[in-house]
C-alpha positions, 0 to 999 in steps of 0.5 A: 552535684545534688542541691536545691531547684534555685542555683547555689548563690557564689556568684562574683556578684554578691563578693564585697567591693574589697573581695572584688577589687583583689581579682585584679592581676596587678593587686598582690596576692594576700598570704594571709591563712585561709580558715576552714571551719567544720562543726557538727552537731551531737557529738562527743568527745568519745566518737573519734578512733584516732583519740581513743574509741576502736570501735568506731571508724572516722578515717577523715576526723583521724586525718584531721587529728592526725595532722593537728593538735587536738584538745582533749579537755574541750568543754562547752560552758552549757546551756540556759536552756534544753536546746543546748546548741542554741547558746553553744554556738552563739558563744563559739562564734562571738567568743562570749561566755554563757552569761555574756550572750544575747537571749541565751543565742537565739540574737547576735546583736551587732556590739557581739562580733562573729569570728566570721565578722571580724574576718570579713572585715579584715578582708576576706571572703566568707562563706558559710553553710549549714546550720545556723541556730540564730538570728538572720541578721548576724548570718548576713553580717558574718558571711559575703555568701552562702548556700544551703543554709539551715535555719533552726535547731534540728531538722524535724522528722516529719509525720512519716519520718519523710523529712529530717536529714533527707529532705531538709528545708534549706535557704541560698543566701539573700543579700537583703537578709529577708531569707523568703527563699527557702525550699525542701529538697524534693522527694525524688532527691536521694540525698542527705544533709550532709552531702547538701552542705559538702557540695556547697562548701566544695563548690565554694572552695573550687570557686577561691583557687585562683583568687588572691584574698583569703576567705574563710568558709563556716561548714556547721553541719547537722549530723549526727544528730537525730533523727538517726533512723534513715541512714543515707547510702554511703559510710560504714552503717553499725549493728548493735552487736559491734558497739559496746555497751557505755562503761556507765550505763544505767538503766534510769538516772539515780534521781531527778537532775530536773529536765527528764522530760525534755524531748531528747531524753523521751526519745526511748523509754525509762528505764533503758533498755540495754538492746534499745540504747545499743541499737541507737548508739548504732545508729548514733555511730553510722551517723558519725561515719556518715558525716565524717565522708563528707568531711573528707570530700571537704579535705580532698577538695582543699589538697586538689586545689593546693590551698591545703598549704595555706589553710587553718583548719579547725574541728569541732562539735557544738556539744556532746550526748550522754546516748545510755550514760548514766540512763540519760541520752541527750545533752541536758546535763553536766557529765562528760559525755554531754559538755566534753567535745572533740576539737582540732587545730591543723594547719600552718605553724600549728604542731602535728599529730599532737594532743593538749590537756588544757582545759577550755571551752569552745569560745576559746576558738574564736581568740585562737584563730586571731592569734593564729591570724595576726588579727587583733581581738576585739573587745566583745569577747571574753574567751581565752587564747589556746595559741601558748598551749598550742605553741607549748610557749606560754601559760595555759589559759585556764585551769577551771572550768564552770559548767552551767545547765539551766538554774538547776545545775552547776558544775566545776573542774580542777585538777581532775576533780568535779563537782556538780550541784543540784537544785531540783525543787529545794531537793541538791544531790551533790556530786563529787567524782575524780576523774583522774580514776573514775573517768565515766562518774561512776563513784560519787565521792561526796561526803566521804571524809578523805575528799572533805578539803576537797569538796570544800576548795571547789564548793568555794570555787564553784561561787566564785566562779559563778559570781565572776561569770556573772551567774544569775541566782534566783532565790525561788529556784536555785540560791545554790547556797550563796551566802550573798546574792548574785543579781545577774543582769543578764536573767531578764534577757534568757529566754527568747 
C-alpha cells in the first residue's frame, strides 16, 4: 500500500485506556453501530447517476444510494468567507449554525464538541484521515489515531503543476498535537490523494475486525476538487464531448454578486468559453469517478470483514460548485449548484433505496448520528434530527432554510421558492425563482405582480431568520433593509 516513508500511526499504543481494556476476551462485545463517515470535497448534488445525472458513472456512491436514504434538499448554510469549506465542516462536525461557530471554523474550541468527540467519549475508537480545514488541537481531541492527514484547505498545485493531489504534504497522527511530522509524498510515488486516505482508512478497518468496541472512522477526502489537471490511472477518465453543456450556462453572471475576483472564479476567463467550461466539467466529472473507486475499496473492505452488518454509513460533500452555472464556477455563491449537496444515510435500521425531500443542512447530521446511536445530544449543538423523516415517523425538522454568503448575500427556502438578496456597494439585485418549474434559476421572478405575496412572505422570512440565526448586520456594507438592527456578537470573531 503506497503511503508516506514514516509508518501509518494505528498502533495499539495510541488507543484510549478504555478502547485498550475492551481487547480483553472476558469483556462482552459492544453492538453498538460502527460509523463510517466519508466527505469529499467540491461536489454537487447534480454529480451522483443513481439520483439523477446519466452522464456521469459513480457505481460506488450508487451503491451507497442504493442501499440507504438519500436526502435530496441537503444544503450547506454558506460561508462568512471565500473558502466555504472552512465553516462548512466545522459546522458539520460540531452541529453548529454558521453564526454559531468559532472564527468562521478555522477554531474548534473545546465548549463546541465534535461528532467525532462525543463518540470517542462514549467509548469508541476514532479514526480519521484526510482533510482537515481547522485547528490541530480539535483533530486530537476528536480522534484516538490517525493517518494521512491533510491539514488545509486545498492541496496547492506547485509552480509546475508537480504538487496538488500527487503529491500532497501529509502528517501521521502525533499524540502530543504538535504535528512536526509532515511530509510530501515522494516524486517517484505514483499516487493520488485519494488512494493515500483509502489505504489509511482500509487499513484502519482491517485493524477493528476482531476487536469488541465500535469506532468510528472520519474519511474527509479532497477530490474532486481542484487542481483537476492530472488525473491519476484509474477511474473512468471524460472528454468534453461526453458532458453536456449546464441547462444555465452563461457566458458571464449578469451582475456583480461581489466576489468574482475570488480564485475559484478566475480559474478560466470571463466570459466563458463554451469548450473551456466543458473541458473542466470533464476533468471535474473523472475527478468525481476517481474518488468514488476509492470509496468502493472503502465499502469492500467493510463487507470482507463482515463489519458491513453493523456499520452506519453516511456520504456527503462539504459544498457544492457552480463549474459554468450561471458564467460562475466555484462556490462563492447561493444558487443550487453551490449550496445544494448529496448526502446518504445506510446502514442498520435506516430504509433502503429510498429518497427524502426534507429540507436540511449538513449540521443536521451530527444530531442524526445520535438518534441513530442512542447517544444523547449535547447542549452545543444547535442542528436538527433528519431521524423522524428518516423513519417517516415524525415531524420534518425544517421547512425553511436560510443561506448566507459573506455580508453580501442572503438567501431563503420555502416551498419551492428562493429568494436571494444582493448588496454589492449599496447596489441589491433581487432574486426571485420557483424551483418547482425553474429548478436551474433561469427566470428571475422578482417584481412580477403574480409572485407580489410571495416576495413578500420570504422578504419577511428572510429577517426573521437572519435575526433568529443571530445574523450580523453592518450598516456600512449590508443593512439588508432591516427596519431594526441586528448586532450580531459573533461579527467580531469572523475572520481569523
Amino acid at each position: 500500500m503506497k503511503t508516506l516513508d514514516m509508518a501509518l500511526c494505528i498502533a495499539p499504543a495510541l488507543m484510549t485506556p478504555a478502547a485498550a481494556r475492551t481487547t480483553d476476551s472476558t469483556v462482552k462485545e459492544d453492538r453498538r453501530p460502527n460509523i463510517v463517515f466519508i466527505l469529499t470535497d467540491d461536489q454537487n448534488f447534480q454529480t451522483v447517476h443513481s439520483l439523477g445525472n446519466r452522464y456521469i458513472e459513480t457505481p460506488n456512491m450508487d451503491r451507497i444510494v442504493k442501499a440507504g436514504t438519500a436526502f435530496t434538499q441537503a444544503h450547506v448554510m454558506g460561508g462568512l468567507n471565500g473558502a466555504v469549506s472552512q465553516p462548512s465542516r466545522a459546522m458539520l462536525l460540531t452541529g453548529r449554525g454558521l453564526m454559531d461557530v468559532h472564527r468562521n471554523g478555522s477554531i474548534i474550541p473545546p465548549e463546541e464538541k465534535t461528532f467525532p468527540e462525543m463518540f470517542r467519549e462514549a467509548g469508541y475508537t476514532t479514526f480519521g484521515t484526510g482533510k482537515w480545514h481547522s485547528d490541530k488541537k480539535s483533530f486530537n481531541r476528536s480522534f484516538t489515531t490517525g493517518a494521512n492527514i491533510f491539514f488545509g484547505g486545498m492541496h496547492m498545485p506547485g509552480k509546475n503543476g508537480e504538487l496538488g493531489h500527487r503529491r500532497p504534504f501529509l502528517h501521521q497522527y502525533d499524540p502530543t498535537g504538535k504535528y512536526e511530522n509532515g511530509q510530501w509524498t515522494k516524486a517517484s510515488d505514483i499516487t493520488f490523494s485519494s488512494e493515500l486516505y483509502a489505504d489509511a482508512a482500509i487499513q484502519f478497518i482491517d485493524s477493528m475486525k476482531n476487536r469488541k468496541e465500535p469506532f468510528l472512522a472520519y474519511i474527509a477526502f479532497t477530490s474532486p476538487h481542484d487542481p483537476r489537471n492530472i488525473h491519476p490511472g484509474y477511474g473512468k477518465r471524460y472528454s468534453p464531448e461526453e458532458v453536456p453543456m449546464p441547462a444555465n450556462f452563461l457566458p458571464e453572471h449578469p451582475f456583480d454578486t461581489g466576489d468574482l475576483t475570488v480564485r475559484d472564479e478566475m480559474l478560466l476567463p470571463t466570459p466563458r468559453d463554451p469548450e473551456a467550461v466543458r473541458k473542466e466539467i470533464a476533468f471535474y466529472y473523472s475527478m468525481v469517478n476517481e474518488v468514488d473507486f476509492q470509496i468502493g475499496r472503502i465499502l469492500d473492505k467493510l463487507e470482507d470483514s463482515g463489519l458491513d452488518k453493523n456499520t452506519i454509513i453516511v456520504f456527503a460533500a462539504d459544498n457544492g460548485l457552480a463549474i459554468g452555472s450561471h458564467g460562475l464556477l466555484g462556490k462563492q455563491n447561493l444558487y443550487e449548484e453551490s449550496v445544494r449537496i448529496p448526502l446518504v444515510f445506510c446502514g442498520p435500521g435506516i430504509p433502503a433505496n429510498e429518497t427524502r425531500d426534507s429540507y436540511c443542512y449538513l449540521y443536521d447530521i451530527f444530531p442524526t448520528l445520535c438518534g441513530l446511536t442512542g447517544n444523547k445530544i449535547p447542549e452545543s449543538v444547535t442542528g436538527k434530527s433528519l431521524l423522524p423523516a428518516i423513519r417517516k415517523d415524525g415531524k420534518i425538522a425544517r421547512d425553511a432554510l436560510l443561506l448566507t454568503y459573506m455580508n453580501i448575500q442572503r438567501a431563503v427556502k420555502k416551498d419551492g421558492y428562493k429568494l436571494v438578496l444582493y448588496n454589492v456597494a449599496g447596489q441589491r439585485h433581487p432574486q426571485l425563482f420557483n424551483l418547482n418549474n425553474d429548478p436551474y434559476e433561469n427566470r428571475n421572478l422578482y417584481g412580477n405582480p403574480a409572485y407580489a405575496k410571495v416576495q413578500k412572505k420570504l422578504t419577511r422570512l428572510m429577517y426573521k431568520m437572519m435575526e433568529d440565526a443571530g445574523d450580523f448586520c453592518d450598516p456600512e456594507k449590508a443593512d439588508w433593509g432591516y427596519p431594526g438592527k441586528l448586532t450580531g456578537a459573533q461579527v467580531k470573531e469572523i475572520q481569523p
